[in-house]
N, C-alpha and C positions, 0 to 999 in steps of 0.2 A: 523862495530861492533855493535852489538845488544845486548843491555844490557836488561836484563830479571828483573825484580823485585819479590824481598822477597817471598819464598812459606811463604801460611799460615800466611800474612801479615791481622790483625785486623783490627774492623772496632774501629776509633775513638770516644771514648764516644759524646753520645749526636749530633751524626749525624745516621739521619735515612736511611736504603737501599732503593734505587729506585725501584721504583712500579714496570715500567718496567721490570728489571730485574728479581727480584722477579715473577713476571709472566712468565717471559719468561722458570726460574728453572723450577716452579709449571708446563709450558704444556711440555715441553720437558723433562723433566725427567733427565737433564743432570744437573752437577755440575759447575755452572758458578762462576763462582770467577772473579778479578779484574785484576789478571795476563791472562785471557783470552779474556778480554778487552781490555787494553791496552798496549801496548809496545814502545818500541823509539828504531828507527832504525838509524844509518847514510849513506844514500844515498852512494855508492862509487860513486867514479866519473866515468868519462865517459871512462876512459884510465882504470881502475881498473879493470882485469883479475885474473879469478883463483878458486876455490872451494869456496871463501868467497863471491864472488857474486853470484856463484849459492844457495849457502846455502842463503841469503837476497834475490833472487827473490821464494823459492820456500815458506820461510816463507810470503812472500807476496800473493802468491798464497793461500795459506793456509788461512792467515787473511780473502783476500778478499772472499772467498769460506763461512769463520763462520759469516761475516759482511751481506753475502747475506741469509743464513739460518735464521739470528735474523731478516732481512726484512719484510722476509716472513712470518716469525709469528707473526710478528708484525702486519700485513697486515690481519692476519688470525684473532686476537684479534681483532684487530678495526672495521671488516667487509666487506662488499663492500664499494668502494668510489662514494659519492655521489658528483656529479657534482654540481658546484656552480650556482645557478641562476644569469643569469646576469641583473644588475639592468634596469629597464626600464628608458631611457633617460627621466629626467621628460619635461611635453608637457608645451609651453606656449603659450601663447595668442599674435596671430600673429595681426600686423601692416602693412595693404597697403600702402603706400606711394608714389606707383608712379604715382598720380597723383596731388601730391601738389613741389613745389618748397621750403618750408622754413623749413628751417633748426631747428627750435623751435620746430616743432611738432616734428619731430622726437627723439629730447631731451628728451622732457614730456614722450615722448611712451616709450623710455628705462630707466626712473627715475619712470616710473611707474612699471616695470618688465615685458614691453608688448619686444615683440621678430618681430624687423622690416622684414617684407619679402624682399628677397631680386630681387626678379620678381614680379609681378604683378600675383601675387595669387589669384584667384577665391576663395579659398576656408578659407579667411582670416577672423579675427571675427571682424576688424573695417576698414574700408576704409575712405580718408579722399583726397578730389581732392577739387583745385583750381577751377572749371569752373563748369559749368552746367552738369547736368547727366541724362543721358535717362533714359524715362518712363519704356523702355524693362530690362534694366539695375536693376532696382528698384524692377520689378515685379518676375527675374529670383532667387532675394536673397531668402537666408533664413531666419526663425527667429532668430537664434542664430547672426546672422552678423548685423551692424550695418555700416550706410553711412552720409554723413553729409549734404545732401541736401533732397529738401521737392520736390516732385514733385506739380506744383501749386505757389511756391512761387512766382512765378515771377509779379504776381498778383499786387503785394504790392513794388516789387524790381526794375520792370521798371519803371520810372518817367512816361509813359501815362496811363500805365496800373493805378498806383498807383491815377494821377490826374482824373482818368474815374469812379474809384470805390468810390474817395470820393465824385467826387461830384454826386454820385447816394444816399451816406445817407444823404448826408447836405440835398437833398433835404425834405428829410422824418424828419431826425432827426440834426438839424442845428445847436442847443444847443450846443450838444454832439461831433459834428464833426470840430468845428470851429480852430482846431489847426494848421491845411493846408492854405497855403499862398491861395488866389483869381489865377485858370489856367486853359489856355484853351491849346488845344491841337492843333497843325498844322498839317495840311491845313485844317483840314475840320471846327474849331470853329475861323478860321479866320474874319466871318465878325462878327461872336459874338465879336472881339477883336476889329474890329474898331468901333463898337457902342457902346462899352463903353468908351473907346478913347473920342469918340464924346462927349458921355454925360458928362464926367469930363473936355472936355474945355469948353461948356453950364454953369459949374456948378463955370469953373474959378477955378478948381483943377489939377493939374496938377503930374504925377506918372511917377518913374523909372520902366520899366520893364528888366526882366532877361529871358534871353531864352538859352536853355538847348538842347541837342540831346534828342530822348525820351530814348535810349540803349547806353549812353554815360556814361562814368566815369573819373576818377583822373582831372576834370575841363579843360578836351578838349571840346571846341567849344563853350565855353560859353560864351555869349557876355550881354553889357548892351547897352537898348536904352530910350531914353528920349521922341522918338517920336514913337507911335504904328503903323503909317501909313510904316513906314522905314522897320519893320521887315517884311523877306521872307516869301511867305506863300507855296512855293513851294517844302520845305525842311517839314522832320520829325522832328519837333520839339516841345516844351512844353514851355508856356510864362508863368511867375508869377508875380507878382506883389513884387517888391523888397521893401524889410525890411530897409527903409533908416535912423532905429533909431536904431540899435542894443545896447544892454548892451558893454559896454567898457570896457579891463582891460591896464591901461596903457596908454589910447588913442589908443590903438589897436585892430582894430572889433576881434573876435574869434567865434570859433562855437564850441560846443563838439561831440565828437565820444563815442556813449556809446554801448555797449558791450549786446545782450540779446539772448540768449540760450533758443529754442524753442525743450522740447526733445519726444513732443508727440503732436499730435494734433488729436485722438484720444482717449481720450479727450486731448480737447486741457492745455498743463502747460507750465508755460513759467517763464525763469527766469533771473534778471536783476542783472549785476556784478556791486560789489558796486564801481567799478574805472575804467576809462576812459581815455583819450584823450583829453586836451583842446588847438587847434589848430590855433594860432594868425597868422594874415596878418603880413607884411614884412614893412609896411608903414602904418603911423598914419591916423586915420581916418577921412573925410571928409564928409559933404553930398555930396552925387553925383550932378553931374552938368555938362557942356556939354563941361568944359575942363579938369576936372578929370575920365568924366564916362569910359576910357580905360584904366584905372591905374589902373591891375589888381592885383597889391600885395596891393594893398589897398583893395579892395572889396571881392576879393575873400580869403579866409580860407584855401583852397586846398593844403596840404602840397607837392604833384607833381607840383605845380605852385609857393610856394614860396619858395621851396629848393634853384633854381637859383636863387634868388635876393641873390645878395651882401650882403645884411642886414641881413639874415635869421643866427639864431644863434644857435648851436649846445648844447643845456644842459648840463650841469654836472651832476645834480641833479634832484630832481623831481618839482623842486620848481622854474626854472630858464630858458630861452631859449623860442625862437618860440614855442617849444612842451612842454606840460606839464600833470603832472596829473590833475585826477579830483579831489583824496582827497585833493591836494592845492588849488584849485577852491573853495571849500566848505567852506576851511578852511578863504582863502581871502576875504568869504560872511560874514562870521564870526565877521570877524575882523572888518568890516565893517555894522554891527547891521544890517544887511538882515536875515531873515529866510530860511535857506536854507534847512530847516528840509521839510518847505511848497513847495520848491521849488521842491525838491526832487518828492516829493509825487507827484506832477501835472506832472513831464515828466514821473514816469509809470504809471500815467493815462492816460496820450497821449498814452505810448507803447502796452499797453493792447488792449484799443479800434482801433490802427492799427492794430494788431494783430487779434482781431474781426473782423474786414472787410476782411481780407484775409481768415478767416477760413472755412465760405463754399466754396471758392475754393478749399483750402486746402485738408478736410474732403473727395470734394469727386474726385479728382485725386487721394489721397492714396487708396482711396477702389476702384477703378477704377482698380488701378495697381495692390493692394493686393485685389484680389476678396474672397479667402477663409480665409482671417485671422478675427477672430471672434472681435466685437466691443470690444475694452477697451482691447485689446491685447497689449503685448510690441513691441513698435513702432521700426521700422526698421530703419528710419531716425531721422536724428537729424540735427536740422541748426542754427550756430553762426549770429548773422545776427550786424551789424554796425548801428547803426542808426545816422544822423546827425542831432542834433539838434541847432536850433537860438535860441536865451533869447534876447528880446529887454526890453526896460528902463523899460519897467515896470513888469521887472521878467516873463513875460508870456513866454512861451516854444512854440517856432515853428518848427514843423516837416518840414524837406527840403526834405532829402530822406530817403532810406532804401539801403543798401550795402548788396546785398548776397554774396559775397564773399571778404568780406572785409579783407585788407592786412594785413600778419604779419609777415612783414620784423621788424625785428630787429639792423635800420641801429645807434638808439641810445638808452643811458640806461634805459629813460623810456619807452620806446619802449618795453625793453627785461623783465623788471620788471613785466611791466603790463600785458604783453601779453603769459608770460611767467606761470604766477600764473590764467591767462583767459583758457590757454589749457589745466593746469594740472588739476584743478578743471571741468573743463567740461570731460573730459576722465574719472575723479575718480566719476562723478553724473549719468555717464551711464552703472553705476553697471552691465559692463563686467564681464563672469565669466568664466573658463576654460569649467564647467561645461553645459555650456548652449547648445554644441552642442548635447552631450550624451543626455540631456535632453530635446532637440529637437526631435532627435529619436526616444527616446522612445514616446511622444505624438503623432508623424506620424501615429508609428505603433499602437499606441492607436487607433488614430482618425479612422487608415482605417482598424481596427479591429471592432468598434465601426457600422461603415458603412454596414462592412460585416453579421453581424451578429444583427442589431437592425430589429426589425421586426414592420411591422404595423398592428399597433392596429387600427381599422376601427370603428367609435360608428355609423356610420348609416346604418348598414346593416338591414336586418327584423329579423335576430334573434339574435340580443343584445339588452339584454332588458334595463330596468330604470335603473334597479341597475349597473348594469354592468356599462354603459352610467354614473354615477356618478362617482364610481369607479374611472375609468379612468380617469375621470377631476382631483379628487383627487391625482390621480398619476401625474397626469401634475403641478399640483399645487407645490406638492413637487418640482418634478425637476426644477421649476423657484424657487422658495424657495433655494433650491441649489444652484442654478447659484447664484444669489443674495447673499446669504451668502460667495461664492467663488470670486465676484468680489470685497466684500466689505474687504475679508481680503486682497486681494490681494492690493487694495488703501491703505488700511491704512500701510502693509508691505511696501510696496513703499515709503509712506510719512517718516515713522517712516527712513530708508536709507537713504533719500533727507535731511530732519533734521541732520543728523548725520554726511554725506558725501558731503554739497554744499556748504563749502569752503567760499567764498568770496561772493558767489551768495545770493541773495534775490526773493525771489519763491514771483511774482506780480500775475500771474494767477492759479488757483481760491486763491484768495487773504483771508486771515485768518478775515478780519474781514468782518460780518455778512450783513451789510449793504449794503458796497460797494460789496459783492459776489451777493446779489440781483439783484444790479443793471445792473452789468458786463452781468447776466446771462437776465437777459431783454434785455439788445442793442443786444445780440448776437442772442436772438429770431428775433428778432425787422429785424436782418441785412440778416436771413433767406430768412426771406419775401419778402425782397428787391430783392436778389438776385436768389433764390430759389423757387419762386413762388407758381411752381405745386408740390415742395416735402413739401412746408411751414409746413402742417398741421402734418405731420409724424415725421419729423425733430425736428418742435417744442416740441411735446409727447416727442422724445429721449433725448433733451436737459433738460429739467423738470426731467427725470428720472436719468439721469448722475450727472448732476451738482447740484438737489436739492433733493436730496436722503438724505433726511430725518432718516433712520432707520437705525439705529445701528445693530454690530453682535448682540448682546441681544435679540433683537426683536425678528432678523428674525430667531434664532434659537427655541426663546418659540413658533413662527407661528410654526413651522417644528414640535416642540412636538405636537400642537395642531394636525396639518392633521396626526402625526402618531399615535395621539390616537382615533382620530373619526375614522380614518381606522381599528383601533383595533376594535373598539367597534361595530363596523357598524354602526355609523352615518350618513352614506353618502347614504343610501334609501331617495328615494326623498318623500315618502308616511308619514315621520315622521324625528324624532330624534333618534330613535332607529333601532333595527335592524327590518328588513320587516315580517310585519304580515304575517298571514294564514301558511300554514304547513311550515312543516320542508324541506329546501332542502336534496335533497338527491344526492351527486355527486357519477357520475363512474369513472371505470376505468378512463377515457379520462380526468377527470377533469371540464368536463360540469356538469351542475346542472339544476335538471327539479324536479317540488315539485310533490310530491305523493298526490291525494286528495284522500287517503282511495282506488285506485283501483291499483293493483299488475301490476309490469311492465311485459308486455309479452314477451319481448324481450331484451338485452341488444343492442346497436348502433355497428354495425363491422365498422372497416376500419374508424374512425370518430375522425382527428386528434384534439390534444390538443388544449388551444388557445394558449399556447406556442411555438406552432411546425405550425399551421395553418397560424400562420399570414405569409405572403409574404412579401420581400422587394419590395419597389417601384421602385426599381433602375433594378430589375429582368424581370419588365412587357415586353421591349420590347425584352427579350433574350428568353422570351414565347413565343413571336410571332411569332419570326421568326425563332424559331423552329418547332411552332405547323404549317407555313406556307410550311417549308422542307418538313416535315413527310406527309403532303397533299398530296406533289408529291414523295415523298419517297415511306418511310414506313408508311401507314397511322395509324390514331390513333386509339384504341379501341372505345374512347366516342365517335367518327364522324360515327363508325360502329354502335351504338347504345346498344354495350354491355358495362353495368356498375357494373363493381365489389363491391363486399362490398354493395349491396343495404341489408339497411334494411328491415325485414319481417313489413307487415303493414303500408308500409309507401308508399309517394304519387310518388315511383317510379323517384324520381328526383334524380339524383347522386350527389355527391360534386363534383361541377366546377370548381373549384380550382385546377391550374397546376404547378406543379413544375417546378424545371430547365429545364428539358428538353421537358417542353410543355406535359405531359400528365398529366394523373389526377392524386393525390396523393395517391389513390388504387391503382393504376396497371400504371406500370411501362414500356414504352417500347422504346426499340432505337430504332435512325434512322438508315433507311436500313439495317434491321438486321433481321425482318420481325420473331423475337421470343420474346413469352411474358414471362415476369418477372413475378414471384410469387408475390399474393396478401401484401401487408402489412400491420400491425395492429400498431397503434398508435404513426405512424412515418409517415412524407410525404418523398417523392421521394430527397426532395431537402434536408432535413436533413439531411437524410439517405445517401445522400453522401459527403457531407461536416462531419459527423462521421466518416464516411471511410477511407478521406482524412488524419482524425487525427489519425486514430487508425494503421496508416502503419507499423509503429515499430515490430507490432508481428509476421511481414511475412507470414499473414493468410489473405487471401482475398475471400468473400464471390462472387460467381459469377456475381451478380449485382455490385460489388466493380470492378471486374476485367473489366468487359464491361465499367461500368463509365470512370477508367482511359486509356481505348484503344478509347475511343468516344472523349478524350477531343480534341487533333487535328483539327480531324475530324469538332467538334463543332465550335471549334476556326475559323477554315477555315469558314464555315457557316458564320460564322457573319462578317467576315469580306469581304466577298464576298457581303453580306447587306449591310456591311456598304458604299461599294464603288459604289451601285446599287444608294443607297440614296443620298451619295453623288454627283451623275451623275442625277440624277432628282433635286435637287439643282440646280443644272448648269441651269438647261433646265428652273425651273422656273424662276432664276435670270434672262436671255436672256431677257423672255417675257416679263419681269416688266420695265415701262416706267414713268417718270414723268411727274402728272398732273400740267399742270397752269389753276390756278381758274379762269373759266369762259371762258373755250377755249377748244378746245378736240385737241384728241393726235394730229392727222396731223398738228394744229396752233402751236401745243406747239414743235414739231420735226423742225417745219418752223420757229420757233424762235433760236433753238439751230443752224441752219443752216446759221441763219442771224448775229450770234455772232462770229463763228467761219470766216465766212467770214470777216466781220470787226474785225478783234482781234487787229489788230493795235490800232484801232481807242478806245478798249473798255478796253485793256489789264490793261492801269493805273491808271482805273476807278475800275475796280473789283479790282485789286490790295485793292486800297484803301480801299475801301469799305468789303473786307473781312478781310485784318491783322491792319486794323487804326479802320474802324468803328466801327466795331463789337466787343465786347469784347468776351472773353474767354467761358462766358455761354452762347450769343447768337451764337456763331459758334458752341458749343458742339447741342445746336439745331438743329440747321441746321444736322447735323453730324447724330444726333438721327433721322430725316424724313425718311434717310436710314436705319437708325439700328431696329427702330420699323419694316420693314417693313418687311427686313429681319428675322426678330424672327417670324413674324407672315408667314412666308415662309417656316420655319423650322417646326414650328409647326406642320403645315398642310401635310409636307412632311414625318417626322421622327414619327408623333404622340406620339409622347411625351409629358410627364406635366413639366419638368425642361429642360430647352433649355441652361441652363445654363453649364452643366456637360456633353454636347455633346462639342466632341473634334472639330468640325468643329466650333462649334458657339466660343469655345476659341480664332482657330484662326482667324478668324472672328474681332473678339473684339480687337486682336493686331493691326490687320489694322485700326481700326477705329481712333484707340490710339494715331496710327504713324501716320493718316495724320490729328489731331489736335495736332502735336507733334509741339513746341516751335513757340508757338501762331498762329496755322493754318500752319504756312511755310511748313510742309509736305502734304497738300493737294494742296497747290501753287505749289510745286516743282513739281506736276501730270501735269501739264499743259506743262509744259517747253517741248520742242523737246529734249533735249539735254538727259544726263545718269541719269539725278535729278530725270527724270520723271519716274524712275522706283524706287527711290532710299527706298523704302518701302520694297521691295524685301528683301532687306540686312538684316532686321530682322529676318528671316525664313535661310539665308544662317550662322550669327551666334546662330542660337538656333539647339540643338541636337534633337529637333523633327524632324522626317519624316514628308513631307509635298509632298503629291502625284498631280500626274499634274491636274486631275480634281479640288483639293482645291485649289491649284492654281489661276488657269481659275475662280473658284467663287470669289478669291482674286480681279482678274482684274476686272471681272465685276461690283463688288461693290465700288470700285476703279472710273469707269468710270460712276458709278449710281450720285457718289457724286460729282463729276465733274459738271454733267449735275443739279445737283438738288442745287448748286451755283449758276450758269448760270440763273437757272428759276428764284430761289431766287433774285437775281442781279435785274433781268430785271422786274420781278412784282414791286420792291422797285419802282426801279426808275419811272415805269409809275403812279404808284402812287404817288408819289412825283410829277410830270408832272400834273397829274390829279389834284390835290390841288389847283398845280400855277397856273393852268390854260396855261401852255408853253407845248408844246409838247419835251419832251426830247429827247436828239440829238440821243438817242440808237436807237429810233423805228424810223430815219430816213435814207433811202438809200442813204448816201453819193456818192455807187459810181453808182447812177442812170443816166440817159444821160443826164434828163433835171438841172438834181444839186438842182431843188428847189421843187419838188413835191414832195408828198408822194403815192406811190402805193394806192389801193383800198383794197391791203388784208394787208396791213401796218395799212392802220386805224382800218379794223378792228379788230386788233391785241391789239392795244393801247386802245381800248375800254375797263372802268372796270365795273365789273357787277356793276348793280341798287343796290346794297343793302350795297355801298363803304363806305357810313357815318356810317353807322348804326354797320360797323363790325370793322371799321378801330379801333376804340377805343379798342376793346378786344385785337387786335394785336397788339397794336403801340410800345409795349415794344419789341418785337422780329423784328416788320420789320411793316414800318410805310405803310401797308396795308390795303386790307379787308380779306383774309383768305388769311390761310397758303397753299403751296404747299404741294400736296400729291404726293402716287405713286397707280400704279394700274396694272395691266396685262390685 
């Protein structure tokens, strides 16, 4: 039954008609009312038959037919339907993680709002791993990403390395350095250990000593001995002199673990977390003695050693248990009328000046690895580093070690408190920003926009005159003025963050107060010199201009108005203050300027490009060459035919020699093997004129010289790369011939020496051993390394003739190699030796890099590979006969063990062990690198 509603039912006061509706009357022209709206029907059931169900489906038909007309026009009023935008998933700041085990970082990364990856992403913006990281690894990032290790650190993180560098400043600076226990290093300062042994029972003193693995950690292998003669000298180890008076709390020795965040070295900033670790032994303390000296929860701190003691106590609090913090340390000093404000102070003055000593290593492993990242850039790496420190009775602070990856297991509460509030503040002070990849890009495409398009400006040609020659200085001046003003806001943008955002932390390096910043910035000159010798004088200059940059942005922007007003004014004539006597210039079209003395120019210059458009990149020279080399045997060039377009009337008949891209003159125009000339050009060179082209493609109009450039580029492509693989196979050929010299011997002695090592390798193998990854430190092996690298640049040179060897893709790879086999303290130039799969294992760098690497670069790989092999070997064997030569012993290398008689030396043995006459007089300039008379060279 369908009940119909009231004709000509009213509308209730004070209720308005819908719009809709109303609209819909107004386009339709029809009389809508409320009864054609709505109705109420009752559904029959399903069993209901008869004229009353067809009369309720046809009025349903009917409804549903007016319900679809008001859609449509409703559809009609509203419009077309605009599709929703779908929101863009917002992006976050992705976390590597699979390379650390604790559980804590990963907490800090998601209470920061970082987004953990959940593979091992390349393309993530922090990385943060447990263990050591390759140099390849390091150099492949970007700047937007960010990693937690220093390549270099290890410098200061291994106990010999750490005991080799300090005692190379105590000896210079002894004052300064005295916070490192008395150590010598095993096997090689072994009898240094038993002569002083000796002299202290002479003296009726009598010391514990401590020996250490030199790459050991959590207090495996450490033993104490009371007698020096007793300890191994045959092991890799580090002996100190043991601290047998430490500060006590409780009657229980401790030591602290203190926390410091290194986020750039670069310059170098470092900063020290104001809370720590203070880590008590398991048993009360004694002096050692020769029935306690094995009681190790007595002596040693080690929390992996006193966990197992019975006695060791698990905290509640921060205040209670074997582990404690340091704010209760301080406060304990407190309590007990100590200064511990002083105390404070002196252990990050120890942390600093360790930090100091590592930083020429530091400095230049990063630029090593980053070659194109500009000085004072934001640092890629970043490293928490653990320091252990001793306090004995009279509060003085001893450095034990340095932890580069030190633990943050969180097995108790202060564990989780401290190291909890250590990662979040370090993650929030390395001002991540979602931003930084976007604005990575864009600086790329800067930079290699920058590249493409800066031109050189040349002041020594014959026709640039004074002015100009000033000019230009002027112009230069600026742009240091710019830089300078761009790095100093960029420091103090940094500082004003670091103030803002470091949390718990205390920023020690460069230290706010004026004094000690002097000082710091002295030892670090000081520590140059020591370690950096031949760069001392360059380094030092950098260090002066970094660290003690005196000028403010104020300054150097009134400098900047200054050079842009003498350049206004023309001050910058060298003849005066003013702008340059005698007549008036007069410029042309072209933008050159030549003065009129009273006599009318006969001619105007044709074809006589701008100095805007004139100047050529330097990066373009050798893409002249070996074009205008093609075209030789191609198509040949006009200027070799001796016809030059665009000569001017009255002149000395010399054309502009200046070649564009494709190797001809910048008048006339012509392709390879195409054997047809281009129309002359006016006030455009060849090279512009198609880098315009390239830009102006949008109009679908291409000038004939346009349409030839873009069908040449292949063509050209192929060209060069056909050079580049010719050059790279003369490479090869000179690499072969280059042999290395030993001083004072020619090649066949010096071939008959590598022949004589190789045969003994048994006898010699755990001597070079020694002598390369114990003796030598880090910058004496990078030397050695460099005999080959110099000699190779000076290969390429002469080969590729080029002025930057730097930006030849061959000399890149080139440089990986040298990288990898100084990679984790030489071990990768050791692993060349081995017969087994190690001794290739350099290779592996080039199998995960997405470079192409063709077999000829290859083959110059191996060669240079097997250069430095041999130029160890020379190196080795000059030492030791010099060494021999000294003692007056002939050393066992230069003897034929397996000779028949067993005890002779051959006649060309001796003359082998012979060193030149001139051994006293030179050994002193070398003794730092290799206690000779000259260095090993190479030669062809």
């Amino acid at each position: 039954m369908i009940r119909q509603p009231k004709a000509g039912l009213e509308r209730m006061p004070g209720m308005k008609p819908s719009s809709s509706v109303s609209s819909l009357a107004s386009t339709e022209k029809q009389d809508v009312t409320l009864s054609s709206l709505m109705h109420y029907t009752q559904r029959p059931s399903a069993k209901t038959t008869g004229p009353l169900q067809q009369t309720g489906r046809r009025h349903d038909d009917r409804l549903d037919e007016r319900q679809q007309e008001m859609a449509e026009a409703d559809d009609r009023l509203k419009g077309p339907l605009i599709p929703k935008k779908k929101r863009k998933k917002k992006s976050l700041i992705t976390v590597n993680l699979s390379g650390t085990r604790y559980d804590v970082i990963r907490q800090m990364s998601e209470k920061l709002g970082y987004a953990v990856a959940k593979d091992d992403d390349p393309n993530s913006y922090l990385f943060w791993n447990d263990c050591f990281v390759a140099t390849d690894r390091i150099s492949e990032m970007k700047s937007f990403q960010r990693i937690n290790h220093f390549p270099g650190m290890g410098e200061i993180t291994r106990k010999d390395c750490l005991a080799r560098n300090m005692a190379k400043v105590q000896k210079q600076l002894a004052d300064d350095f005295s916070f490192a226990p008395k150590t010598w290093i095993l096997p090689a300062d072994h009898s240094l250990l038993l002569n002083y042994a000796k002299d202290l029972r002479a003296k009726k003193k009598t010391k514990t000593f401590i020996i250490k693995p030199s790459n050991g950690a959590q207090g495996h292998g450490i033993q104490l001995f009371r007698n020096a003669e007793k300890i191994p000298q045959t092991e890799h180890f580090i002996v100190q002199e043991y601290i047998d008076k430490p500060l006590l709390m409780d009657g229980y020795k401790f030591d602290l673990r203190l926390y410091v965040l290194v986020t750039s070295c670069d310059p170098l900033r470092v900063f020290l977390f104001d809370d720590g670790l203070v880590r008590l032994s398991t048993e009360k303390y004694l002096a050692p003695t020769e029935a306690n000296i094995n009681h190790s929860f007595m002596h040693l701190t080690n929390y992996s050693v006193n966990k197992h003691n019975e006695f060791y106590e698990k905290g509640e609090s921060l205040s209670s248990g074997s582990k404690r913090s340091v704010q209760f340390f301080r406060e304990y000093l407190r309590q007990n009328d100590i200064n511990d404000g002083l105390l404070w102070q002196n252990i990050g003055d120890m942390i600093v000046k360790t930090l100091i000593v590592s930083e020429p290593h530091l400095l230049h492993a990063y630029r090593m690895c980053r070659p194109g990242a500009a000085p004072g850039s934001d640092s890629v790496c970043f490293e928490v580093l653990g320091f252990d420190v001793l306090i004995d009775r009279k509060l003085r602070p001893w450095l034990l070690e340095v932890n580069r990856s030190p633990s943050f297991g969180t097995d108790e509460r202060v564990d989780y408190d401290i190291k909890s509030a250590l990662i979040e503040d370090t993650i929030r002070l390395l001002n991540i920003k979602i931003s930084d990849k976007s604005r990575n890009m864009a600086a790329q495409k800067a930079e290699a926009r920058k590249r493409l398009f800066r031109q050189n400006k040349r002041t020594d040609g014959p026709d640039i005159t004074e002015y100009e020659k000033k000019r230009q200085s002027i112009e230069k001046r600026k742009e240091e003025l710019k830089e300078t003003l761009a790095r100093i806001r960029k420091v103090s943008a940094r500082e004003d963050y670091e103030n803002r955002n470091r949390g718990r932390f205390r920023r020690i390096f460069p230290p706010d107060d004026k004094i000690r910043h002097e000082r710091y910035v002295q030892l670090l000159s000081s520590t140059f010199g020591i370690f950096m010798s031949g760069k001392a004088p360059a380094m030092q200059k950098e260090i002066q201009r970094v660290y003690n940059n005196k000028l403010k942005e104020v300054d150097v922007m009134d400098m900047l108005a200054e050079c842009e007003a003498d350049e206004k004014e023309g001050k910058y004539y060298t003849g005066g203050t003013g702008k340059p006597r005698g007549p008036k210039p007069l410029y042309n079209t072209t933008g050159r300027f030549h003065y009129n003395h009273g006599k009318p120019l006969l001619s105007m210059p044709v074809s006589v490009p701008s100095p805007l458009e004139n100047d050529e990149d330097e990066d373009e020279e050798m893409e002249d060459e070996e074009t205008e080399s093609m075209s030789a045997s191609g198509s040949p060039s006009m200027a070799r035919q001796g016809y030059h377009p665009g000569r001017r009337p009255g002149s000395s008949g010399r054309p502009d020699s200046r070649l564009s891209n494709d190797g001809t003159s910048s008048t006339f125009n012509s392709r390879p093997n195409s054997g047809v000339r281009s129309r002359p050009t006016s006030n455009m060179s060849a090279a512009n004129q198609r880098s315009r082209s390239l830009s102006r493609t949008g109009n679908g109009k291409h000038t004939p010289l346009q349409r030839s450039t873009v069908q040449d580029d292949n063509f050209l492509l192929s060209v060069v790369k056909e050079r580049e693989d010719e050059l790279t196979r003369k490479t090869l050929v000179a690499l072969n011939e280059m042999r290395i010299k030993f001083p004072g011997k020619s090649d066949q002695e010096a071939e008959y020496i590598l022949d004589k090592l190789h045969e003994n390798w048994k006898f010699h193998k755990p001597r070079i051993a020694s002598y390369w990854l114990v003796k030598l430190d880090s910058i004496k092996r990078r030397k050695v390394i460099d005999i080959v690298r110099s000699n190779v640049r000076a290969v390429l040179l002469r080969t590729w003739r080029v002025s930057d060897v730097d930006s030849l893709k061959v000399y890149r790879i080139f440089n990986r190699v040298f990288n990898r086999l100084l990679w984790s303290h030489g071990q990768g130039l050791w692993n060349c030796f081995s017969s087994s799969s190690n001794a290739t294992s350099w290779e592996a760098i080039f199998s995960k890099s997405s470079e192409n690497i063709c077999e000829a670069e290859l083959n110059c790989c191996r060669r240079i590979v097997q250069l430095c092999r041999d130029c160890l070997l020379i190196v080795y064997q000059f030492a030791a006969e010099a060494k021999s030569s000294q003692s007056n012993t002939p050393h066992p290398s230069s003897v034929d063990e397996h000779s028949s008689t067993g005890q002779s030396i051959s006649a060309r043995d001796k003359s082998l062990s012979l060193i030149p006459p001139n051994t006293q007089t030179m050994s002193q300039k070398y003794s730092k690198l290799y206690p000779a008379t000259r260095t090993p060279s190479m030669g062809s």
